[in-house]
C-alpha positions in Angstrom: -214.1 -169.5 147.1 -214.8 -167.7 143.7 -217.2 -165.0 143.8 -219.1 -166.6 140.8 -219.9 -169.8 142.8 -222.2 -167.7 144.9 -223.8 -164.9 143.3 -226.8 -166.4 142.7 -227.1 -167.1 146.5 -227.1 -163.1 146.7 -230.5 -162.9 145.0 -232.9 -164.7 147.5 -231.8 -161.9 150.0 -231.6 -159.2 147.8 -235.4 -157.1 148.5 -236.3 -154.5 146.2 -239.3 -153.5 148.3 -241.9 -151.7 146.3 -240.2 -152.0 142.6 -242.5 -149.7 140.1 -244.1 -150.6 136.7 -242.1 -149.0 134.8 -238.7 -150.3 136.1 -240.6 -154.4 135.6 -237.5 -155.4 137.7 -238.9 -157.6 141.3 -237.2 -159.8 143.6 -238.7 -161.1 146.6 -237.0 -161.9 149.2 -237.7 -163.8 152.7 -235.5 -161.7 154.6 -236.4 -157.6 156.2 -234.1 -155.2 155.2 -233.3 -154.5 159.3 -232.3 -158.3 159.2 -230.1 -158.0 156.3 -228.3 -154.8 156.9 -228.0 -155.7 160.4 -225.0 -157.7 159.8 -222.2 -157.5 157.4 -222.4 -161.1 156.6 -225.8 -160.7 155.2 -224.8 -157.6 153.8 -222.6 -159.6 151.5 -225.1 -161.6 150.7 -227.1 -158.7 149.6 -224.3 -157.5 147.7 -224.4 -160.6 145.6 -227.3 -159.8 144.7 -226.3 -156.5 143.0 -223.6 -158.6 141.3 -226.0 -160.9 140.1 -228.0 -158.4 138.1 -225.6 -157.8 136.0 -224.9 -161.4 134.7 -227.6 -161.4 132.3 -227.6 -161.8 128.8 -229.3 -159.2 128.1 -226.4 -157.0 129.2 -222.8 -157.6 129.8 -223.7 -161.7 129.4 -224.4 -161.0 125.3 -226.2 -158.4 124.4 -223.7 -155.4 124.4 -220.9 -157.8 122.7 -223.5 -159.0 120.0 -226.7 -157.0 119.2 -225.3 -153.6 120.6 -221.8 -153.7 119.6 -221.9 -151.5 116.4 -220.0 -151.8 112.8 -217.4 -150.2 112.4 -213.9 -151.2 110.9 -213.4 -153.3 113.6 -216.7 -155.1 114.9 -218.7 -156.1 112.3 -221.7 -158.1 111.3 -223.0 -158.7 107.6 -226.5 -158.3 106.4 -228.0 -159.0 103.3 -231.5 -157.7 103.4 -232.5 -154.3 101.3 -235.7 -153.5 103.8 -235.7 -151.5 106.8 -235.8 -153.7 110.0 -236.7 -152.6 114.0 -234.1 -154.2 115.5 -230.8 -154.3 113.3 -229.0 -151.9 116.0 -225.6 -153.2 114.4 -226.6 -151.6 110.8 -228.0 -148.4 112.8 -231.8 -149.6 110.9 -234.3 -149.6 113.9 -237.3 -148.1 115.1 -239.2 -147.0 117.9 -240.6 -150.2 117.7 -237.2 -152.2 118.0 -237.4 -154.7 121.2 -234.5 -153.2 123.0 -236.6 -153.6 126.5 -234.9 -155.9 127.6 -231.5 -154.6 128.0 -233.3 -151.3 129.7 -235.1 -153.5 132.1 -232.0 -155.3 133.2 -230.3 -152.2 133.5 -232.7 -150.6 135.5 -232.8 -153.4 137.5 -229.4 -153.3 138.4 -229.8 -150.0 139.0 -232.6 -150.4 141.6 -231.3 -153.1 143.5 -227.9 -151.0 144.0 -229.8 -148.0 144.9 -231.9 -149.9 147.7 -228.5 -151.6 148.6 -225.9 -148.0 149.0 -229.7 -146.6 150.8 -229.5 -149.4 153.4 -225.9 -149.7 154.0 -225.8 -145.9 154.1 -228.0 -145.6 157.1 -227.0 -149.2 158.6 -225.9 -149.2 162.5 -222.9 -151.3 161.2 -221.2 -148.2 159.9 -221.3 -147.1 163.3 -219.0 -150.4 164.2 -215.0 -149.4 163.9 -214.6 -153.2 163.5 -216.9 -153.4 160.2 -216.8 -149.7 158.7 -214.0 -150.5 156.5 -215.5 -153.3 155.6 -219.3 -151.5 154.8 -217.5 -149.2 152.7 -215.7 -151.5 150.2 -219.4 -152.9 149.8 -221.1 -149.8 149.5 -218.3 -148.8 147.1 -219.0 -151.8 144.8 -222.5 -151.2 144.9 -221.8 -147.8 143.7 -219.4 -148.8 140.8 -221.7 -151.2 139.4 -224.4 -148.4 139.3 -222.1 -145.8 137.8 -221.7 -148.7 134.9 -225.3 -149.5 134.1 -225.7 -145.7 133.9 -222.8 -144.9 132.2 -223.6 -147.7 129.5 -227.1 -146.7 129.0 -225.7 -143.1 127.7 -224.1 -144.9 125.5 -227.4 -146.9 124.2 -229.8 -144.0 124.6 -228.2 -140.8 125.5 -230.4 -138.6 128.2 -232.0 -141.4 130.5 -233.8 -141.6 133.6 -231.5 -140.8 136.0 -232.5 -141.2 140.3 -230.4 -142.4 143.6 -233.0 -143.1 145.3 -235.1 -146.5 145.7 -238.1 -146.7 144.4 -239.4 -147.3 147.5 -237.9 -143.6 148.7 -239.9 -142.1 144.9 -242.8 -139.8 145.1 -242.9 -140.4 141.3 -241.6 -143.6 139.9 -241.4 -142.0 136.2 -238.0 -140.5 137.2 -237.3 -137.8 134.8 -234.7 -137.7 132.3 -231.7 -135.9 133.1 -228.7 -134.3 130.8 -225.8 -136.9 130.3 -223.1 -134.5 131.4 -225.2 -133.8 134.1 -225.6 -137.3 135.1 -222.0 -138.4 134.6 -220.9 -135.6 136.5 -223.1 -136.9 139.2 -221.3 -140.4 139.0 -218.1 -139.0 138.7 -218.8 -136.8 142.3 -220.5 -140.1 143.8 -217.3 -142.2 143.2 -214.7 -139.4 144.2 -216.6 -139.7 147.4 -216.8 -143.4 147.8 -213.2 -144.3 146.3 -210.6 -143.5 149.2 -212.6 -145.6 151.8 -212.5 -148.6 149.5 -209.5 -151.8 149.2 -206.8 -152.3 146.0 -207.5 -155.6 144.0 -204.6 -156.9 145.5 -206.1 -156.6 149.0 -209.3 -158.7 147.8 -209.6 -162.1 148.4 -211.7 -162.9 145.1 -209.1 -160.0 143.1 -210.7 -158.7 139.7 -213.5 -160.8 140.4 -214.6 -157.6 142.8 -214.7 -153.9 142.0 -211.8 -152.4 143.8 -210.4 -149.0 144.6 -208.5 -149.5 141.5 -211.6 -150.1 139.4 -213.5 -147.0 140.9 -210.0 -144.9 139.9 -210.8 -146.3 136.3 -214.4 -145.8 136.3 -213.9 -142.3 137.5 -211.6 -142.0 134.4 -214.5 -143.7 131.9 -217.0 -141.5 133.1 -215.0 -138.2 132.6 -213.6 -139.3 129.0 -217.3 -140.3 128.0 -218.7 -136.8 129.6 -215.6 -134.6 127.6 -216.2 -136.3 124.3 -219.0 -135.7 121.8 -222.2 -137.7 121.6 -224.9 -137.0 119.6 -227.8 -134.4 121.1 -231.2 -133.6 120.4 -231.8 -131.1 117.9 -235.8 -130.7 116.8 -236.9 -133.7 114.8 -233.8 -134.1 113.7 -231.3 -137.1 114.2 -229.4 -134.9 116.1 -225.9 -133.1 116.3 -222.7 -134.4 117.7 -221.6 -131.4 120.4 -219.4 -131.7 123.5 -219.7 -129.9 126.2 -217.8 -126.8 127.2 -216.3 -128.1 130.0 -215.2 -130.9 128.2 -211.4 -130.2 129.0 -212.2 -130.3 132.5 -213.7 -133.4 132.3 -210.4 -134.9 130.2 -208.5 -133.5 133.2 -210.3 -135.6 135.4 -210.0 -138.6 133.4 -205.8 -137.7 133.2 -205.8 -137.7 137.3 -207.6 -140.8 137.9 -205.3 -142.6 135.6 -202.8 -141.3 137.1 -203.6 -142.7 140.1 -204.4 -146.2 138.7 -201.3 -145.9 136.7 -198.7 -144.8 139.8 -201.0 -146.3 143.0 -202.0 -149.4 142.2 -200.1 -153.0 141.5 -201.4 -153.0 138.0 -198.6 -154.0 134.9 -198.9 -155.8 130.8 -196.4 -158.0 132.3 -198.5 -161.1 130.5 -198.2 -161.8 127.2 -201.7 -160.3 125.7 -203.3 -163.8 124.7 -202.8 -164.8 127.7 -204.9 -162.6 129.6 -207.8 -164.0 127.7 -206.5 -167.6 128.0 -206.6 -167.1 131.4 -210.0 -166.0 131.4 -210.9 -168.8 129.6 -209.7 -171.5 132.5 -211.0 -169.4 135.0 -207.9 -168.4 136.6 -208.2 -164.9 138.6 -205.9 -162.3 138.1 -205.1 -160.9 141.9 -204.6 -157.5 140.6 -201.3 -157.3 139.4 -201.3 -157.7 135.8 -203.9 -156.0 132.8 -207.0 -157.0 134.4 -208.5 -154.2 136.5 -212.5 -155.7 136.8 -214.0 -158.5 135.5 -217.4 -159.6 135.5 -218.0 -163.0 137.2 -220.0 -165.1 135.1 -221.0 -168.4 136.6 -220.0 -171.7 134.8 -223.2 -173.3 133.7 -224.9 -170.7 134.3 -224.6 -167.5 132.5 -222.1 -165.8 130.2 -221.7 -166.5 126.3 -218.3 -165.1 126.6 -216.2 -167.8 124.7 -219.9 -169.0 122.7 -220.3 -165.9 120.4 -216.3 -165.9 119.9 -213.5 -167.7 118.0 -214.1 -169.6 115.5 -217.4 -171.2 114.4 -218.0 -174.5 116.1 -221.4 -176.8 114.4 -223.2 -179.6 116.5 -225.5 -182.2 115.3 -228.4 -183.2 117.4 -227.0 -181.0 120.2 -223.8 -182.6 120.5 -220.0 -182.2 118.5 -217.6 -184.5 117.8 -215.2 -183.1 120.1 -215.5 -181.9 123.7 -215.8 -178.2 122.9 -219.1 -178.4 122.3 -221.1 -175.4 119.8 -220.3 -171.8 119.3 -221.8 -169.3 117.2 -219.3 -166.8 116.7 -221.8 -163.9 115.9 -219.4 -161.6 117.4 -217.5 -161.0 114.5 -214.6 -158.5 112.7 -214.6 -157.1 109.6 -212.6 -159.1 106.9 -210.3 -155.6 106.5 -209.1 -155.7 110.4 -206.0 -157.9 109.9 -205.1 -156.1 107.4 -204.4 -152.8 109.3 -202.1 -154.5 112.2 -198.2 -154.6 112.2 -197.4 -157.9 110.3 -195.1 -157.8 113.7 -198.0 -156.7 116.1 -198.4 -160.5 118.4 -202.5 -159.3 118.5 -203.2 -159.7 114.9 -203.1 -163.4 114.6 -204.1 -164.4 118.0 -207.8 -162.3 117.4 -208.2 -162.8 113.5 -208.8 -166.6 113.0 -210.6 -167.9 109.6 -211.1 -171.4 110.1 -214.9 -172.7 111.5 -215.3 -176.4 112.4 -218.0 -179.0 110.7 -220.8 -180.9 113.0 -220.0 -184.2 111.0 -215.7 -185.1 111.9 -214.2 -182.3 113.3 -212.7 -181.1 110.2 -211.1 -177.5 110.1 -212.4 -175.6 107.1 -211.3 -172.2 105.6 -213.8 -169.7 105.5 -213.7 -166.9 103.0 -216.7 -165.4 104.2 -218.0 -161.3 105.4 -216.0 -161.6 108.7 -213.9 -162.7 110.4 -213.7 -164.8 113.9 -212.5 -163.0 116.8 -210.3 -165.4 118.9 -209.8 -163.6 121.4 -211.8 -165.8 123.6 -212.8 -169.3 122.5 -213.7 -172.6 124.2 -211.4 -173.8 122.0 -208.7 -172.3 124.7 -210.6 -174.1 127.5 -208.2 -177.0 128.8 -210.1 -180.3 128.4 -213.0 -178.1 126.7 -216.4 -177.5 128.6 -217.8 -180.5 127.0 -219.2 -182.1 123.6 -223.1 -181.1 124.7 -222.3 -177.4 125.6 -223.8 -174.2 124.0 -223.7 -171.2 126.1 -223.3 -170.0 129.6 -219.6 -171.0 129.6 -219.0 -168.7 132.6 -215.8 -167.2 131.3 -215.8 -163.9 132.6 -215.8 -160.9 130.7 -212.7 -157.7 131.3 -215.1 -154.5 131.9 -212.0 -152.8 132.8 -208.3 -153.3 131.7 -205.2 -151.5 132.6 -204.3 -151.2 128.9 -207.3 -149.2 128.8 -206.3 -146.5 131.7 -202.6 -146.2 129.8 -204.9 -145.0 126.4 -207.2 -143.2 128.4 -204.4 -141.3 129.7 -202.6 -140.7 126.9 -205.5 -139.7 124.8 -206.4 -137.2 128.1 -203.2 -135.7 127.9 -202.7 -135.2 124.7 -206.3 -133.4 124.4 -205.7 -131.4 127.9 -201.9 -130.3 126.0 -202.8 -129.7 123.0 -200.1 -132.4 122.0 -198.7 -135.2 123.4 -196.3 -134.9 126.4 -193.9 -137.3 127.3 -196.4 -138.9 130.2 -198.9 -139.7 127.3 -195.8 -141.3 124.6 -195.1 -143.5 128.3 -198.3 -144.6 128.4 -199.2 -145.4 124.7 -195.7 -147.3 124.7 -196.4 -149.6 127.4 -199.5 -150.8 125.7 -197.0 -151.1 122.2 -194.0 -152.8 124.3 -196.7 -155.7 124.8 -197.7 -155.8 121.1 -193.7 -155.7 120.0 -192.3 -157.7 122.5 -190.4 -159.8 120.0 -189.6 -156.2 117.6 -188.7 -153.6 120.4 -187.7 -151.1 117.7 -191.4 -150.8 116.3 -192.7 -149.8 120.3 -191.7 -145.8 119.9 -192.8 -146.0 116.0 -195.2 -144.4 115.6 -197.0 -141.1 114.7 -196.5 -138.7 117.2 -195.6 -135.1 116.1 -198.4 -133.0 117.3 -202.1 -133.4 118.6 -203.9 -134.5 115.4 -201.4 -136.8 114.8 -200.9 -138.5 118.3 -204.6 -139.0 118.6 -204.7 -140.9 115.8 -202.2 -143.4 117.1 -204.0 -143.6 120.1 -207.2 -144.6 118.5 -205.5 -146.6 116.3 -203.8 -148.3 119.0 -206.9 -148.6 120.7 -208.4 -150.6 117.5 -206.1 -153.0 117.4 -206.4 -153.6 121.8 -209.9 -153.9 121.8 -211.6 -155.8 119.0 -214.8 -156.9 120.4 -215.1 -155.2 123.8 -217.3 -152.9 122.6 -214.9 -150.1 122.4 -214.3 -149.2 118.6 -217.9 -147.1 118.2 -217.5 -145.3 121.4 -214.1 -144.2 120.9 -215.3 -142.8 117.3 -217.8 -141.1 118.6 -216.1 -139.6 121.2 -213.8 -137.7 118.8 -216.6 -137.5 116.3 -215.7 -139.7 113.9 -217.8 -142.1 113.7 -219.6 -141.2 110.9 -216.5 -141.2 108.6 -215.5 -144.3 109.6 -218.8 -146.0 108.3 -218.5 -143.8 105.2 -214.7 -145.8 104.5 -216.5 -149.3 106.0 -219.1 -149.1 103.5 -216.5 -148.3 100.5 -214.0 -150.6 101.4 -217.0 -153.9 101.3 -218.2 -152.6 97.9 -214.8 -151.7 96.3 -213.2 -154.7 96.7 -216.7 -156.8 96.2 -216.6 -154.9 92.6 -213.0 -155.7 91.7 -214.1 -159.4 92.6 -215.9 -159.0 89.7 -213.9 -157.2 87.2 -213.0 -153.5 88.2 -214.3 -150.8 90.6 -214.7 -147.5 90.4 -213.8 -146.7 93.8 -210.9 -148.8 94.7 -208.1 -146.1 94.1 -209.9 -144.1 96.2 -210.4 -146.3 99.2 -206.9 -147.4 98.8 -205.5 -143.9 98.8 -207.9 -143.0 102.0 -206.6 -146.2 103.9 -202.9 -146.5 102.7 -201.7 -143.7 101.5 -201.6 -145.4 97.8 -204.0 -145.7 95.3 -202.0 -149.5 95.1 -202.6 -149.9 98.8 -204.9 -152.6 98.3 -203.7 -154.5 95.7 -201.5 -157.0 97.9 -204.9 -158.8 99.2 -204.7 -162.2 98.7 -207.3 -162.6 95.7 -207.2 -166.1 96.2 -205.6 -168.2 99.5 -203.5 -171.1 99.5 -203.8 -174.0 102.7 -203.5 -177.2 104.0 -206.8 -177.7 105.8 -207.2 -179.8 108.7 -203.7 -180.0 110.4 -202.5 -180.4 113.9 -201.8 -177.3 115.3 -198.5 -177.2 113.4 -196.3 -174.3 115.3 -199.1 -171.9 114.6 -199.4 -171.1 118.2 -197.5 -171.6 121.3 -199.0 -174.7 123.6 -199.9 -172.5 126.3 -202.1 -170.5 123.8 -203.9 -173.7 122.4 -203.3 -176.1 125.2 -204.8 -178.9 122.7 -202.4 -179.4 120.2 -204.9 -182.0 119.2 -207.3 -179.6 117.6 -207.1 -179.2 113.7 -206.6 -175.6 111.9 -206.1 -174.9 109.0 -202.3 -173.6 107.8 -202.4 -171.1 105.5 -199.7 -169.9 103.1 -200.8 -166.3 101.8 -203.0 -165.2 105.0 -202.1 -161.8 104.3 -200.7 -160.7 100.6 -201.3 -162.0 97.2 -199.6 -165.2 95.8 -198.6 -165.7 92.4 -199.6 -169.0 90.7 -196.2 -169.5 89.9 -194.8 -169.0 93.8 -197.9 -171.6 94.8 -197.2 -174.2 92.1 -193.9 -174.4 94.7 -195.9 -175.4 97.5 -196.9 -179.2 98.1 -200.1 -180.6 100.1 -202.3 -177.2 99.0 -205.6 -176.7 98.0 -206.7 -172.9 96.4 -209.9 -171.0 97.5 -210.7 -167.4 96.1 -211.3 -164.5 98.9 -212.8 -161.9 98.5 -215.2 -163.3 96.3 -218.3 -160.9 96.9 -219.1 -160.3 93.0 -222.4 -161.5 91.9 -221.6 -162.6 87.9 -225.2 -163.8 87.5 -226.6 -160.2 88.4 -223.4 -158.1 87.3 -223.8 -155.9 91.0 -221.4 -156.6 94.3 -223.6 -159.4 97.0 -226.1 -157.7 99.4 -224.1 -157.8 102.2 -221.3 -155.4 100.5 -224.3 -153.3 100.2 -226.6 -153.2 103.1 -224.5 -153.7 106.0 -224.2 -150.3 107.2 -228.3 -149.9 105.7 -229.0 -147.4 108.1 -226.3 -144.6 106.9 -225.2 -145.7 103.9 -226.5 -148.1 100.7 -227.9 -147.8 97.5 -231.1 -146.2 96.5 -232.2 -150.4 95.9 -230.9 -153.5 95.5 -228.3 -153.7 92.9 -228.5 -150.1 91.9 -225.4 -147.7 91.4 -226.7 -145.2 93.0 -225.4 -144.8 96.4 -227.3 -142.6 98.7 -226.7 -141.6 102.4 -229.2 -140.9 104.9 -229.6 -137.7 106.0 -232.8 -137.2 109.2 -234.8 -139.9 107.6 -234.3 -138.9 104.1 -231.7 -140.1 101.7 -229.6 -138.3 99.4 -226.6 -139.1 97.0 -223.5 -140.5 98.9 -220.5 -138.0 98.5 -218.3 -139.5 96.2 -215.0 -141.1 97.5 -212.9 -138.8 95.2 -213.9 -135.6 97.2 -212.6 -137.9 100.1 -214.9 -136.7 102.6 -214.5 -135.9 106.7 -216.7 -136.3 109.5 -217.7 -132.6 108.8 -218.6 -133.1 105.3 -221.1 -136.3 106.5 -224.3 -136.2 107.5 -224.5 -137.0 111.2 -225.2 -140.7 112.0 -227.8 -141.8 114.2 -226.2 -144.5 116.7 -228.2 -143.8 119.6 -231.5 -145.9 120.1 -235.1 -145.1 120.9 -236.6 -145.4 124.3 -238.7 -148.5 124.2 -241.9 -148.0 123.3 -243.9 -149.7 126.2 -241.7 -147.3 128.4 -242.6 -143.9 126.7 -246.5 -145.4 127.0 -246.3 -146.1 130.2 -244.9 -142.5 131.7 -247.4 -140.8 130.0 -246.1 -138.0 128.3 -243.4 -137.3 130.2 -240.6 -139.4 127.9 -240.3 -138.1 124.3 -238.5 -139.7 121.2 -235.7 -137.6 119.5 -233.3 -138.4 116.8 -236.4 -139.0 114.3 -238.0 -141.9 116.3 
């Protein structure tokens, strides 16, 4: 049986006991905890439970792939408004007023109920039983993984958190205080190190990636360290803060290079699929036993939670709640920025299969171009769904979600190595290569090309590499901030929109510029298709393998210049086409670039007001003129950029005192 199909069972036996205020998680439950510990069957039940808690929407169900996935080059969401908001996390424009509760309360909840769970099974007579220790272990194990997650992730939201391993119910204070992020990761990392030799390989689990394994706690072990060596931003005053690393930090990048090490030589895992079919997969719910990319994913329940699939491909319309076809609606509001495709390998086998630019109408079906901010990430879509889920579904399409991939451990380990080496060594070219073999599968000679001379260099190709992998599993940020570079990144992002928006219009004073910084020549940019030629609403047409779009039925939309200019005279050669301008971001009626070229990165970066020239940058609160692309500015040369979000208000009332707001919140 899938582990999805009974998850939910977990939760009616799952007792948190004496859950505090400030956590606002509860679960009653009919059972003791002497009854359910008693007896590993139960204990599985329990376990569920902890499984559960982390299907919710407000976490790994939505939330972290939509409203706490931040812009960058890669992720991306417009906006078109010119006043501040509280809860525009993807712009980096909140306050301390900004709603984010819920994603702490689920986390915390999480938390709790696998703090109560490890407690229990910890000081359980089963573990006295030779015939069900191993089996108590793998549990406890899981139970400890998915904690290590929650907490690792809320570093990521919030920096310093509450930080305990004890159950409330164990508390003399239930305002746990907040504890150093190295100093909590470190306490993770030592928790798992612990926990990891007693538990099974995926391929020894009956429900595979569907349950944390040994090889996931390897991985996490790896995550952990990586996140713990790289820079974040710290408080400092009433500042928004300063990015610092530790200075243990190469210690912690040699832990990360010896866990995936072990992953990478002691477990089953391979890229033996071809890469869209690891999310097609996903898609039709088939399980991965733990021999391919997948390392952990999360096991949404069909029907029931998930919007994997929902906020992705392209845009799919209903009308009164049901579409023509039996794919029913999705939003696609997790998005890519229009520039993405354009920085792939026209050879790399990712770039087409995530980029799409067609949405579908609520009225016949009809595949329509869009020419839009963004661009749909395909990388999951019902539209991959055999049969579809059906002409009335939204959400909660129960695909599951890849926490952890084995293409991930091969970058980790490169990037490890080549920071631990002070250049790349021939271990970290292996590993980065495996990930290309996949991408240039059909083009073997482009796999070893790539930069790779010294550290500087190779870094870059593993982050790069990493960009083009992970589009919309909420990697991109984190992987700039790690090597502090996030803030230059969103300098480009924000240049790149308003740039092209202005020579939409007529010229731009910034294009050359931009160009230079993202080709190499100040002509870099001018292969964009200005304008795209396309037959709309064609069967699939060869445009991707069956397996990839099982329906061949489905329209798309065929498009001739998808990714360089066309002549008039080279289109006038092509028959059955119709013309629409990209790109088209110039307001003539105002004489300025549209809002969202300028206010979707509102938080760092925009001008001084709508439609004014002046572009300003925000420095602790305050704004001051933007550096100008010509001086082609580096991370250093930025002001730092406030990522991080504030503690929820109702939680810094409620512990009276003892929680304080940095960063300028």
């Amino acid at each position: 049986m899938k582990l999805h199909n009974y998850l939910i069972a977990g939760l009616s036996v799952m007792t948190l006991g004496s859950c505090s205020d400030y956590l606002d998680v509860e679960a009653p439950s009919k059972n003791t905890l002497e009854y359910v510990f008693g007896d590993p069957t139960e204990m599985s039940r329990a376990l569920n439970g902890v499984y559960a808690s982390i299907l919710s929407d407000n976490t790994y169900g939505k939330a972290l792939l939509a409203s706490y996935q931040l812009n960058s080059d890669v992720d991306f969401k417009a906006f078109s408004s010119e006043l501040n908001g509280t809860s525009n996390y993807q712009r980096f424009d909140c306050d301390d007023q900004g709603g984010q509760k819920s994603a702490w309360t689920q986390f915390y909840q999480a938390i709790e109920r696998a703090n109560i769970f490890i407690d229990q099974a910890e000081n359980s007579p089963v573990l006295e039983d030779e015939n069900s220790i191993d089996e108590v272990n793998q549990m406890i194990g899981e139970a400890k993984v998915i904690r290590a997650m929650c907490y690792h992730d809320l570093t990521w939201m919030f920096g310093d958190v509450p930080f305990t391993f004890s159950a409330s119910y164990d508390a003399e204070d239930l305002i746990y205080d907040v504890v150093d992020r190295t100093e909590m990761l470190q306490a993770l990392i030592d928790d798992l190190k612990e926990i990891a030799p007693k538990m099974q390989y995926a391929t020894e689990l009956s429900d595979g990636v569907q349950r944390i394994s040994k090889d996931m706690a390897w991985a996490m072990i790896a995550r952990l360290a990586m996140t713990a060596g790289g820079y974040s931003l710290r408080p400092d005053g009433n500042t928004y803060g300063k990015m610092e690393r530790p200075d243990t930090y190469r210690d912690f990048y040699a832990t990360a290079a010896q866990y995936c090490d072990s992953v990478i030589n002691r477990t089953s895992h391979s890229l033996t699929k071809d890469y869209y079919q690891v999310f097609v997969d996903e898609c039709n719910f088939r399980i991965d036993n733990g021999n391919d990319d997948v390392i952990f994913e999360i096991p949404f329940a069909k029907e029931s939670s998930g919007q994997i699939g929902y906020i992705h491909g392209p845009k799919m319309d209903n009308s009164d709640g049901v579409t023509v076809h039996n794919y029913g609606k999705a939003d696609a509001s997790a998005s890519l920025s229009s520039f993405y495709c354009f920085m792939f390998d026209e050879d790399d086998v990712r770039r087409d299969y995530i980029n799409q630019l067609w949405s579908y109408t609520a009225a016949d079906n009809k595949a329509t171009l869009q020419s839009g901010y963004v661009v749909y990430n395909g990388k999951w879509s019902k539209l991959w769904v055999d049969g579809g889920l059906g002409s009335q579904t939204e959400g909660s399409t129960g695909i599951n979600y890849p926490y952890m991939r084995y293409a991930d451990v091969l970058l980790m380990y490169a990037e490890a190595l080549n920071e631990i080496n002070d250049g790349p060594t021939a271990e970290a070219k292996a590993a980065i290569e495996t990930v290309r073999e996949r991408a240039f599968r059909s083009t073997p000679e482009k796999i070893t090309d790539y930069p790779q001379g010294n550290k500087e260099e190779f870094l870059t190709a593993v982050l790069d590499e990493r960009k083009f992998e992970f589009a919309g599993e909420n990697m991109r940020w984190r992987d700039l901030v790690r090597n502090n570079l996030y803030n230059e990144c969103i300098y480009w992002s924000f240049f790149r929109y308003y740039a092209i928006g202005e020579e939409s219009g007529s010229s731009s004073d910034y294009i050359d510029y931009v160009a230079t910084y993202d080709k190499g020549d100040d002509n870099g940019w001018s292969k964009l298709p200005r304008a795209m030629y396309y037959n709309d609403n064609v069967t699939n047409n060869g445009l991707y393998t069956p397996a990839q779009f099982p329906n061949q039925s489905v329209k798309v939309v065929e498009i001739f210049n998808r990714y360089e200019y066309m002549s008039s005279t080279d289109a006038a050669l092509i028959t059955n086409k119709s013309k629409k301008d990209f790109f088209d971001w110039f307001d003539e009626g105002t004489g300025y670039v549209k809002a969202q070229c300028q206010f979707s990165f509102f938080g760092y970066i925009r001008p001084s007001a709508l439609n004014s020239t002046q572009l300003v940058i925000v420095k602790d609160g305050t704004t001051i003129s933007a550096p100008h692309p010509s001086t082609y500015p580096k991370a250093a040369d930025l002001p730092v950029l406030r990522y991080l979000l504030p503690y929820p208000a109702n939680v810094v009332s409620r512990a009276h005192g003892k929680y304080v707001q940095h960063y300028g919140y």
